[in-house]
NULUM-935944 format. One line per 3 residues: their letters; for each residue x, y, z of N, C-alpha, C. Coordinates in steps of 0.05 Angstrom, whole numbers, plus 5000, padded with zeros to 4 digits. Layout:
BEGIN
a = X Y Z X Y Z X Y Z  ...;
//
This chain:
BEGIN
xxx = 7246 5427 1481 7271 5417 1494 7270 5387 1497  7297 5380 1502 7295 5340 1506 7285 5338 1540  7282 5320 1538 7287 5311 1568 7301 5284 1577;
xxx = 7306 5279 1595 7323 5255 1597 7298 5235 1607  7307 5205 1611 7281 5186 1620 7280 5194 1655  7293 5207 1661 7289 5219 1691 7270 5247 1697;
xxx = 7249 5254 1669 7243 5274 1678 7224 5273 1698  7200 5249 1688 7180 5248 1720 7193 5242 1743  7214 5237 1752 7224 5230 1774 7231 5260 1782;
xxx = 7236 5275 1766 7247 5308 1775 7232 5317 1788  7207 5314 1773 7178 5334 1775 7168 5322 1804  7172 5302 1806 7149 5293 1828 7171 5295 1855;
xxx = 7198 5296 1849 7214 5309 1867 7220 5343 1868  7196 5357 1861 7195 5384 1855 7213 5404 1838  7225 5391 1830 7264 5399 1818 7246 5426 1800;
xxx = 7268 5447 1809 7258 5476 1790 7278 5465 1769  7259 5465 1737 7271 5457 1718 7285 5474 1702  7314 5480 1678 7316 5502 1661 7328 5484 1640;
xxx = 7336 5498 1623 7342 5488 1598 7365 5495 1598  7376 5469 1593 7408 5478 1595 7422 5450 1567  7430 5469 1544 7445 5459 1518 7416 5447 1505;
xxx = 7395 5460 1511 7369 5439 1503 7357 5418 1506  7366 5421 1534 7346 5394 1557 7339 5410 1577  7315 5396 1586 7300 5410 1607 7310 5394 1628;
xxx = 7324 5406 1643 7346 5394 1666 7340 5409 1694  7345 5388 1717 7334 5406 1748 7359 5415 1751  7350 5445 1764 7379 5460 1772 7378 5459 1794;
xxx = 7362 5452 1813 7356 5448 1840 7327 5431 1849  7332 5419 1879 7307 5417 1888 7305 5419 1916  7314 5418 1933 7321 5435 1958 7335 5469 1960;
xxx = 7353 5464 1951 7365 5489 1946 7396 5478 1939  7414 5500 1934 7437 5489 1913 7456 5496 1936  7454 5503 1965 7470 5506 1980 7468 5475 1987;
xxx = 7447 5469 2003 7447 5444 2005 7448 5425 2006  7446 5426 1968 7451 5394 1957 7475 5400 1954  7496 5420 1964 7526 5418 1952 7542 5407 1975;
xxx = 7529 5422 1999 7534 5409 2029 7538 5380 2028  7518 5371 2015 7507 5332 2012 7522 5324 2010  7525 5335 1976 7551 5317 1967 7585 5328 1986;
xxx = 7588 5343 1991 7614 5345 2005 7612 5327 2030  7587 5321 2036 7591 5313 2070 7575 5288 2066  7560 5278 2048 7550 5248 2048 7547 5243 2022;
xxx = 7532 5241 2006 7533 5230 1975 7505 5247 1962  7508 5255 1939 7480 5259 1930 7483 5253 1895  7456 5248 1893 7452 5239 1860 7441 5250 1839;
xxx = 7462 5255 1813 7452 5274 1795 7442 5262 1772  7431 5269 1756 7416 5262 1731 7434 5279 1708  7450 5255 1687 7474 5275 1679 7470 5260 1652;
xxx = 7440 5258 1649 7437 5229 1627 7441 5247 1597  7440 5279 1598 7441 5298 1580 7467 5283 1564  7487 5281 1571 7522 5283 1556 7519 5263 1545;
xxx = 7532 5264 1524 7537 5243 1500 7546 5218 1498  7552 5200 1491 7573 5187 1483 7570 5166 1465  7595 5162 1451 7603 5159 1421 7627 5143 1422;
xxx = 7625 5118 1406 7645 5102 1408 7664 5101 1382  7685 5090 1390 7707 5086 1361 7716 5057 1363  7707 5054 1337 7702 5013 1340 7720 5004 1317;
xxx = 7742 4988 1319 7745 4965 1289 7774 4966 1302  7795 4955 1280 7818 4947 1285 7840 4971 1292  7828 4993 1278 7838 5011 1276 7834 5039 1294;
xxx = 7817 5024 1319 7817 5047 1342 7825 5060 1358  7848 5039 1366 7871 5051 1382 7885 5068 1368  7900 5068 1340 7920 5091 1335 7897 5118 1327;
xxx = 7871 5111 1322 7858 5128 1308 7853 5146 1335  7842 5130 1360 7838 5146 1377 7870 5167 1390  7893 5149 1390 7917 5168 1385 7915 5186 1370;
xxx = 7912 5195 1346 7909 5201 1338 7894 5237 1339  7862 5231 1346 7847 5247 1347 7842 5261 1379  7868 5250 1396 7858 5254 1431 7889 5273 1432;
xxx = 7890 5292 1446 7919 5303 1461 7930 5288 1477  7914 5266 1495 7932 5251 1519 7941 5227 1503  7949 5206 1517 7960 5189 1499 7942 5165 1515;
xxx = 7925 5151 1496 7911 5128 1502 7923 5107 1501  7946 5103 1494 7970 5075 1491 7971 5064 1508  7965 5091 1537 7977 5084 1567 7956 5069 1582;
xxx = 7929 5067 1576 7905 5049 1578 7908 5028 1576  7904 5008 1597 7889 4976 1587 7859 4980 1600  7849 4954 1585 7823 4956 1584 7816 4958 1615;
xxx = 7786 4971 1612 7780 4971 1635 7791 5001 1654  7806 5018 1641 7813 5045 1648 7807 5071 1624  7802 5088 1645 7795 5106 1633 7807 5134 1636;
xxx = 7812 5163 1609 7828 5172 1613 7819 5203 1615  7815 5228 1623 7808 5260 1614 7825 5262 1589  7823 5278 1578 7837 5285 1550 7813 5308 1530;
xxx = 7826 5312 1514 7813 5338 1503 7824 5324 1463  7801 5346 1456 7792 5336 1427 7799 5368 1427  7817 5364 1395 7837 5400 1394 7834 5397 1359;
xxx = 7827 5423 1353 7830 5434 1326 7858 5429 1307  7854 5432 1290 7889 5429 1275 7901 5462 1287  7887 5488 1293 7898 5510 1303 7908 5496 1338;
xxx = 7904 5479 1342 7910 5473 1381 7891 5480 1404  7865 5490 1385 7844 5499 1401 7822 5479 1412  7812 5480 1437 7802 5463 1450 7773 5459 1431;
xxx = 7768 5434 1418 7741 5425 1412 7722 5421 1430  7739 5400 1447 7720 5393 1477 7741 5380 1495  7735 5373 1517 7748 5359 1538 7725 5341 1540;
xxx = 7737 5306 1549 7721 5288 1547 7743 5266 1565  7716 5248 1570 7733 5223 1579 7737 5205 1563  7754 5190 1559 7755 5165 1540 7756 5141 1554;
xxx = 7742 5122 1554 7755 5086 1557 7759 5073 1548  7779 5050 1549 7783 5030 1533 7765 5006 1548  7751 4999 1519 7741 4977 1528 7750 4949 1518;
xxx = 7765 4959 1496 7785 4935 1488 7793 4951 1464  7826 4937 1454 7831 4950 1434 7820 4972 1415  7796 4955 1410 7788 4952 1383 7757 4967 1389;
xxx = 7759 4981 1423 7733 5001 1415 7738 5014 1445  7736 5037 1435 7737 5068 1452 7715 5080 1463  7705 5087 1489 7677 5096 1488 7678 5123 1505;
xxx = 7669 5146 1486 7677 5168 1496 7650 5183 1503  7656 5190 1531 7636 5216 1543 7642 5242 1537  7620 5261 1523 7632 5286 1516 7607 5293 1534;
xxx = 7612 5322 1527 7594 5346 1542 7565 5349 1521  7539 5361 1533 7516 5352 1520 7513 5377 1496  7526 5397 1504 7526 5416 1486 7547 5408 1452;
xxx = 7563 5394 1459 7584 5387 1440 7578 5360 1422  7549 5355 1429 7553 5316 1425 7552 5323 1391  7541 5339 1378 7542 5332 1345 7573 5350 1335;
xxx = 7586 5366 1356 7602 5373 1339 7622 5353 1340  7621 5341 1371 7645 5324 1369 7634 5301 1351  7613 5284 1351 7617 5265 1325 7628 5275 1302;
xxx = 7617 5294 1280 7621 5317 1266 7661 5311 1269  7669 5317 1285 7696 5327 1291 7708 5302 1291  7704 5279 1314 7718 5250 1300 7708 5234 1274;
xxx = 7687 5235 1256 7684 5224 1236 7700 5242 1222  7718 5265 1220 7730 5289 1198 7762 5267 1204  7761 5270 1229 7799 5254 1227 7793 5228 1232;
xxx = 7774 5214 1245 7789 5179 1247 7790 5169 1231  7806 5153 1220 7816 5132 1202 7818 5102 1214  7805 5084 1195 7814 5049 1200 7799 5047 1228;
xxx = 7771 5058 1227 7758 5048 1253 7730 5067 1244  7705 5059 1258 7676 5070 1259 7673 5082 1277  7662 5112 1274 7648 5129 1292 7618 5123 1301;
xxx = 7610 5114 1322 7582 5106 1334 7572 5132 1356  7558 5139 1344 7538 5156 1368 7516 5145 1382  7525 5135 1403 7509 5116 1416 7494 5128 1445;
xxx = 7497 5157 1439 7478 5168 1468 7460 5168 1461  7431 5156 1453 7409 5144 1460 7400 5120 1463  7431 5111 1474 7431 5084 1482 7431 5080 1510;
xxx = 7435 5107 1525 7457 5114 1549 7442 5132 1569  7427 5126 1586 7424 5142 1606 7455 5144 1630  7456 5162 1649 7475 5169 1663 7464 5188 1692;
xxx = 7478 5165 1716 7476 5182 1736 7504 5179 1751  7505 5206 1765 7531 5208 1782 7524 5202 1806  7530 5191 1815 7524 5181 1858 7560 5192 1860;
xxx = 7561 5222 1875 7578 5228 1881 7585 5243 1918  7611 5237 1926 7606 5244 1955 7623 5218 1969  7626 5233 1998 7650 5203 2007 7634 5188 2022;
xxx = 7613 5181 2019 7596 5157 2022 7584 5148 1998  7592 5152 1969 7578 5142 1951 7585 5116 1944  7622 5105 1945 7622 5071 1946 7608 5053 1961;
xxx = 7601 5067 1992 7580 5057 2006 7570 5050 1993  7547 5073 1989 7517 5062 1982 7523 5048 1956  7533 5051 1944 7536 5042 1908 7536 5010 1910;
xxx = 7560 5000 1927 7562 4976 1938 7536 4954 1950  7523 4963 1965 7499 4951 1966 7483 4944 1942  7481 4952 1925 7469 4946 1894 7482 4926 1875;
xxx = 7509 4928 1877 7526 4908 1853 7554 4888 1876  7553 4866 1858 7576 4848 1867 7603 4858 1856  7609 4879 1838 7635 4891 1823 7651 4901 1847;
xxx = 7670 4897 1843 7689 4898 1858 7698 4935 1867  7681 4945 1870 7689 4979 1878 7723 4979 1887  7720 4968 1912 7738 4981 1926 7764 4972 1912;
xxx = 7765 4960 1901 7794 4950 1881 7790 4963 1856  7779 4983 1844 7775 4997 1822 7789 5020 1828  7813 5039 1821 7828 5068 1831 7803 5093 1818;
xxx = 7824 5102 1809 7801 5132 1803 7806 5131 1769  7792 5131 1756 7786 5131 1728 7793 5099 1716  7779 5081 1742 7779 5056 1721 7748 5050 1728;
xxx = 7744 5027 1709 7714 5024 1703 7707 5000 1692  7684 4984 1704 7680 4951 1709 7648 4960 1690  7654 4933 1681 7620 4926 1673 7606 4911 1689;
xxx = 7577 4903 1693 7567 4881 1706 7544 4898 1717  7528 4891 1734 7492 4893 1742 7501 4916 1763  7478 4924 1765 7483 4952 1787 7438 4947 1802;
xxx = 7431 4936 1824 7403 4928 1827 7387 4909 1804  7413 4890 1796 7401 4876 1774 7397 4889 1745  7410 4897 1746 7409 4915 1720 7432 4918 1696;
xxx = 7438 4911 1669 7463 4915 1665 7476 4945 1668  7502 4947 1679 7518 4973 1673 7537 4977 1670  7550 5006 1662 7577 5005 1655 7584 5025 1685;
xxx = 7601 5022 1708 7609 5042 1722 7630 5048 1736  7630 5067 1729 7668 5087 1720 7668 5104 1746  7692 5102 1763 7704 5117 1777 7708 5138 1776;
xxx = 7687 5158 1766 7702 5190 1760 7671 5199 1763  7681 5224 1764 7659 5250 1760 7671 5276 1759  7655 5296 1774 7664 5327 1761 7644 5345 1783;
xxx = 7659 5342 1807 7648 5347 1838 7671 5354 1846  7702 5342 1848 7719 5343 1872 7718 5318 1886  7697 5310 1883 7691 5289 1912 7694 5255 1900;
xxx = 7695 5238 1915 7686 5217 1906 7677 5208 1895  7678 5188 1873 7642 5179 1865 7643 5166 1834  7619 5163 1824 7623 5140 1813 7593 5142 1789;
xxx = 7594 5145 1761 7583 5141 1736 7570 5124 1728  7547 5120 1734 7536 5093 1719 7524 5096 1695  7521 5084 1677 7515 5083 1649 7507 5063 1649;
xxx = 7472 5070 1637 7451 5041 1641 7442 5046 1613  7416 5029 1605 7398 5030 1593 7382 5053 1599  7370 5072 1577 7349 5094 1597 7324 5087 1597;
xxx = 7316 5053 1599 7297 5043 1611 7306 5037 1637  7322 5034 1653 7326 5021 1671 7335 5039 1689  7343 5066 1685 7351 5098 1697 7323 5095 1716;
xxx = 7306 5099 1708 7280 5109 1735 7283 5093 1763  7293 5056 1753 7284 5049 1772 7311 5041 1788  7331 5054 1771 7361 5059 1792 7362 5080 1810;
xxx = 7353 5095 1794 7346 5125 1804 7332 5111 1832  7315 5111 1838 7294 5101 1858 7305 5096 1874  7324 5065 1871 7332 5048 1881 7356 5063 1905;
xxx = 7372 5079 1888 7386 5090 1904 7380 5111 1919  7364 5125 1914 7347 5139 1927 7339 5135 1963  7334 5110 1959 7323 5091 1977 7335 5096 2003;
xxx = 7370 5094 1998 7389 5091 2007 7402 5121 2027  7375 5135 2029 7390 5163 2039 7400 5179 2023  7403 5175 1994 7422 5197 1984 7402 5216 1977;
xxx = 7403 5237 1964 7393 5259 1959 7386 5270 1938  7373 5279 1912 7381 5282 1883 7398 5310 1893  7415 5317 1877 7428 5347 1869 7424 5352 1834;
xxx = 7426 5378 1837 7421 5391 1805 7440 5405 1798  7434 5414 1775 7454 5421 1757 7468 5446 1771  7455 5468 1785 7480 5488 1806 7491 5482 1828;
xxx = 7485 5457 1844 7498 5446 1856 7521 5429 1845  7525 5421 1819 7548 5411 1811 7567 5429 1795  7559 5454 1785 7572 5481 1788 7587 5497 1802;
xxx = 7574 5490 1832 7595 5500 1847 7615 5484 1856  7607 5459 1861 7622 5429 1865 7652 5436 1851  7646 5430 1826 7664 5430 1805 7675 5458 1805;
xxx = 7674 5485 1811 7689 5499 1812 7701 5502 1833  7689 5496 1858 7710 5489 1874 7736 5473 1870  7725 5452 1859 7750 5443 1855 7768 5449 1829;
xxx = 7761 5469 1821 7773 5482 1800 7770 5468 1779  7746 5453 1768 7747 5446 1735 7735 5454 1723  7751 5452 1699 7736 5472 1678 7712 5464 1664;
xxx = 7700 5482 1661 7677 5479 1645 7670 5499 1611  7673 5475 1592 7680 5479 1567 7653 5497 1560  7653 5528 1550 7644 5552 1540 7653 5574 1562;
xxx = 7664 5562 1579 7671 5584 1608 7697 5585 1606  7713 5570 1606 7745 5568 1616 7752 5545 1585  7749 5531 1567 7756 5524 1551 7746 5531 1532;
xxx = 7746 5528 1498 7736 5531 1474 7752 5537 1454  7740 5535 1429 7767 5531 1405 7786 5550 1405  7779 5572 1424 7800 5597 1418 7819 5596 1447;
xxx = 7822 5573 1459 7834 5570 1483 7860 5547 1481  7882 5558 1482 7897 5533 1480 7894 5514 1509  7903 5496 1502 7914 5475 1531 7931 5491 1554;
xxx = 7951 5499 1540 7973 5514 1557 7967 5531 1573  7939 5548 1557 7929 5573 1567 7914 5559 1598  7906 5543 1594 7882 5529 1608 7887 5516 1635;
xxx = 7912 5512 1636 7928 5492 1653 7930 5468 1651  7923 5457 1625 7929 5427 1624 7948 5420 1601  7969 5436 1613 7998 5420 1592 7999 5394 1601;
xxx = 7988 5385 1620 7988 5360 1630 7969 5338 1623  7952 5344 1604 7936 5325 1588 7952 5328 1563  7965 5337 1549 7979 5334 1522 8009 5329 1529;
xxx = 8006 5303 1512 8035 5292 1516 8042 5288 1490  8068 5307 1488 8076 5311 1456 8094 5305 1447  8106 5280 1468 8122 5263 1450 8109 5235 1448;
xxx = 8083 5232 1442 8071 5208 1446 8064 5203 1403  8080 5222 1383 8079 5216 1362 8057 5248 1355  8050 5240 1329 8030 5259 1315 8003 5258 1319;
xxx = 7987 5285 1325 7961 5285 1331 7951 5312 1322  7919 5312 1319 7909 5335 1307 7914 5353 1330  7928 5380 1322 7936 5399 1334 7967 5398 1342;
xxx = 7982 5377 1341 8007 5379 1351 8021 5404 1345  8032 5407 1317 8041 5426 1299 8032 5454 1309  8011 5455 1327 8004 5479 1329 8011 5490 1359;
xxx = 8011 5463 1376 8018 5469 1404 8049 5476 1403  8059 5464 1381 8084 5469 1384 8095 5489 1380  8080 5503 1362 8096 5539 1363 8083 5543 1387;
xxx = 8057 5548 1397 8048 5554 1423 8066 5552 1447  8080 5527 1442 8093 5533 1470 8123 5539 1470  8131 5543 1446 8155 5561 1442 8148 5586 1435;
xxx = 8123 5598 1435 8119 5627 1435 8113 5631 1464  8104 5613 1488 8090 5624 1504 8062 5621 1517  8052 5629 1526 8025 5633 1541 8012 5662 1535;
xxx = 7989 5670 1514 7978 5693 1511 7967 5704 1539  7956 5678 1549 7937 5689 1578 7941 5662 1594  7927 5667 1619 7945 5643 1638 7914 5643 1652;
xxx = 7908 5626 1659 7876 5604 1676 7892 5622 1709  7875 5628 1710 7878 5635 1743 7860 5621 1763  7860 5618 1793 7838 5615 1807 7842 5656 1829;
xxx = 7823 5660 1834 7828 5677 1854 7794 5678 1879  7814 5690 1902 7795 5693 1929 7791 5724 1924  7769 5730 1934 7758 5760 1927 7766 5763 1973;
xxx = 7776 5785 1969 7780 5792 1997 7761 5820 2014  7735 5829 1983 7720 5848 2005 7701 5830 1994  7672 5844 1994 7643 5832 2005 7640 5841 1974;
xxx = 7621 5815 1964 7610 5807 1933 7618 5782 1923  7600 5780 1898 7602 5756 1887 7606 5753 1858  7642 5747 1849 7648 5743 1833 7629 5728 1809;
xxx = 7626 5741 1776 7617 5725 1762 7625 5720 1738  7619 5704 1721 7636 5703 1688 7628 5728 1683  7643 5746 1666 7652 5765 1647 7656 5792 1660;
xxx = 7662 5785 1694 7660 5816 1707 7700 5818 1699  7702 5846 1692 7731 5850 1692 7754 5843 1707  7784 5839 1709 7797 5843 1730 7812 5862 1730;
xxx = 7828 5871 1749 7839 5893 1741 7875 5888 1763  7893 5898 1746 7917 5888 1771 7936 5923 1772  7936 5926 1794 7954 5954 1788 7930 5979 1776;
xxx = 7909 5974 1779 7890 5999 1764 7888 5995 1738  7901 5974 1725 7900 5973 1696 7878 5938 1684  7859 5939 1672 7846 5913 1662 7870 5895 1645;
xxx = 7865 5867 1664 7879 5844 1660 7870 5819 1650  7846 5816 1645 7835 5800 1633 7798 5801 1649  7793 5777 1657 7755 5780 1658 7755 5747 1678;
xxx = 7735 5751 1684 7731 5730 1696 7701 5708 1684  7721 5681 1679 7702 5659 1665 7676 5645 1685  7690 5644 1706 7673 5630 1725 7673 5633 1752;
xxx = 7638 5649 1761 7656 5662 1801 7624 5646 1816  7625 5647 1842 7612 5649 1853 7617 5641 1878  7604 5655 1910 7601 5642 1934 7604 5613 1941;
xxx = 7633 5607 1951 7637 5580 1951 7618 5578 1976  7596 5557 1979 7587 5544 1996 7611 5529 2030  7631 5516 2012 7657 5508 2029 7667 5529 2044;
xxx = 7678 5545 2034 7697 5566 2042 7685 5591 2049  7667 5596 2040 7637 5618 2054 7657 5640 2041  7671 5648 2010 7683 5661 2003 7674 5669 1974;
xxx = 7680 5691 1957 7679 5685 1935 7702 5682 1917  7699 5656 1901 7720 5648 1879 7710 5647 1861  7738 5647 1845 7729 5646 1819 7750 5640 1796;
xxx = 7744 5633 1773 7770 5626 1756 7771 5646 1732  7791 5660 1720 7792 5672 1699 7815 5672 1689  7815 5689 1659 7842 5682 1653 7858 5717 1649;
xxx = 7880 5722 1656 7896 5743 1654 7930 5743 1645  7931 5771 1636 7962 5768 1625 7982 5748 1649  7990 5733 1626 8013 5722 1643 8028 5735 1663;
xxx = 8030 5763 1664 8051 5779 1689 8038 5783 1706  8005 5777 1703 7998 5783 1732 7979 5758 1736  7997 5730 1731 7988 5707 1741 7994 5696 1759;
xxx = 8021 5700 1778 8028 5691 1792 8012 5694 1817  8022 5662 1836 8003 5666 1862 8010 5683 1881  7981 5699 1888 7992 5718 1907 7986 5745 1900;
xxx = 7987 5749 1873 7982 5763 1858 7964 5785 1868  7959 5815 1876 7938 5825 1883 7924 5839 1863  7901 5825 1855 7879 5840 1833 7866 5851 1853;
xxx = 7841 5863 1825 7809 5880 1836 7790 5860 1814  7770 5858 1824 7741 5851 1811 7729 5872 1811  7719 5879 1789 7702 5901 1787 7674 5891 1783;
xxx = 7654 5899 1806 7634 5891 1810 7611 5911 1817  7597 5915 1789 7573 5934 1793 7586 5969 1801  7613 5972 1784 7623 5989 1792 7652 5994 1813;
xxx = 7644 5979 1827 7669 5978 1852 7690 5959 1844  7710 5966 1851 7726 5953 1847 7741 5927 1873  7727 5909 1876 7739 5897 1901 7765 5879 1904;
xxx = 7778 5880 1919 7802 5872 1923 7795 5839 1921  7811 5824 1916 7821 5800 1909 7851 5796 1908  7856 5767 1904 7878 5762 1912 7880 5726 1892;
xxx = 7903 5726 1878 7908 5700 1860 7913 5676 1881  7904 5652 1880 7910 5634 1901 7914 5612 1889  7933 5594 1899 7939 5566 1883 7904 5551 1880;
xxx = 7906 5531 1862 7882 5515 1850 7893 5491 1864  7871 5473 1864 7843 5480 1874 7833 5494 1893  7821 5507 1899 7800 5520 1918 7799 5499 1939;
xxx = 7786 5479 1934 7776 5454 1962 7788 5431 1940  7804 5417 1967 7815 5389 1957 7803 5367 1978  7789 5348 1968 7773 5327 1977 7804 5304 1977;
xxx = 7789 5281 1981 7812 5266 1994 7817 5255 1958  7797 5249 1943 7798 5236 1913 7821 5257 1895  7825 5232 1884 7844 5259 1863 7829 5252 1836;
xxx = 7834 5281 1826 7812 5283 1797 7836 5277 1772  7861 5266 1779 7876 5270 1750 7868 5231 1739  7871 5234 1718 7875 5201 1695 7900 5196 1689;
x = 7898 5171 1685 7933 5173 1666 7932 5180 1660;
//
């Protein structure tokens, strides 16, 4: 397995390690109730140096990145950054990723660590009049996320935080160090991306450390993020998932010209919705999980992508997807769990809303 340049820092912070997309990554080191508490109620720091990223460089990056993105990057000036998803010529989700502009003439995109060779693979097939760079082993990455993380973050760099909104992103030193750091994450909560050198990760890592925060692992940002209802691409997205299905007709904007997949969303959404993204609250005792059934009326309605004991809400949620007729909120399903069938109930998304908002232009 890989490891990131944070792995002695794991070990000697006890972190129970697993392999996750083929890195040996901590899924915990206190416990995953805990570090989830952290981050909801003070800040804690993840090691997220696994995910990719890959730039699109030359004259020709902006229409190319139009091009090859569902959202529309036009709406960027430098220095902002956007969510958006990378889609098949069928309309099927390749990946969901962030993009930034760093100037015209070069794009620097974060994908997910499982996806990093398909998505190069996938923008070297369509970009045109610009260079595809895979530059994640250039790139370590930590999240300081939580509503004290501009705090502490601030003590380290002279960049202007508090004048930065949510998905924009400054260059400049972070403890003397160069960095790139972006206003976003994938918690719900506050917080803030840094992208260093992964020589210089150990002794940021440290540094902030210093500061009271806490490390969290990879199931504490699991439940984070499903609380706040985002998806996580092999669970709730993948090539056989449209946008529409997913809930984000709101990252594809389809009058922004021609893009890979347009043609395809477009019968899609004059045919409809095959299946519809749900969130639902389970209302007896258990704990929702990906692939347990649902059931509406006594009859199976689709399955569930992603459940578990919200820490927040001391409930179990979970997200799945089911026939459109029995998507509405309010909705009364069953989870079928180890046999039983337990009552549940469809509830508007998100689950827990923090004060940050997770949308981009």
């Amino acid at each position: 397995m890989k490891r990131t340049p944070l792995y002695e820092q794991h070990r000697k912070l006890g972190a129970r390690m697993v392999d996750f997309a083929g890195w040996e990554m901590p899924v915990q080191y206190t416990g995953i109730i805990s570090e989830h508490q952290m981050v909801r109620s003070r800040a804690g720091l993840f090691d997220v140096s696994h995910m990719g990223e890959i730039e699109v460089r030359g004259a020709g990056a902006l229409a190319a990145c139009q091009y090859v993105t569902a959202n529309d990057v036009g709406r960027l000036a430098d220095g902002q950054a956007q969510y958006t998803l990378l889609l098949t010529p069928g309309g099927g989700i390749v990946d969901d990723v962030i993009v930034h502009r760093r100037g015209a003439d070069r794009f620097f995109f974060c994908v997910n660590a499982s996806n990093r060779e398909r998505d190069f693979a996938h923008l070297r097939a369509y970009v045109r009049g610009a260079d595809v760079i895979d530059c994640s082993d250039d790139y370590a990455l930590l999240a300081l996320q939580g509503p004290r993380a501009t705090e502490v973050l601030a003590r380290f760099t002279t960049l202007p935080l508090v004048e930065l909104p949510r998905f924009a992103f400054a260059e400049g030193e972070v403890a003397g160090r160069a960095a790139l750091v972006a206003h976003t994450g994938y918690t719900g909560e506050d917080g803030w991306e840094i992208y260093c050198a992964p020589g210089d990760a150990p002794a940021l890592w440290d540094a902030l450390l210093e500061q009271g925060v806490g490390p969290a692992g990879l199931g504490a940002r699991d439940t984070l993020r499903l609380e706040a209802a985002l998806p996580l691409y092999g669970h709730e997205l993948g090539e056989d998932t449209s946008p529409f299905d997913a809930r984000l007709a709101w990252v594809v904007r389809m009058n922004k010209g021609d893009f890979v997949g347009r043609a395809a969303l477009e019968e899609q959404r004059r045919r409809g919705p095959r299946r519809c993204l749900i969130g639902l609250e389970l209302e007896g005792a258990g704990v929702p999980r990906a692939g347990y059934r649902l059931q509406h009326g006594g009859r199976p309605i689709g399955e569930i992508t992603s459940g578990t004991m919200s820490p927040t809400l001391g409930k179990g949620i979970a997200l799945g997807y089911v026939d459109p007729a029995a998507s509405h909120t309010g909705a009364a399903l069953a989870v079928e769990i180890r046999g039983r069938a337990v009552a549940a109930r469809s509830v508007r998304l998100p689950f827990y809303r923090s004060g940050a908002s997770n949308e981009s232009p």
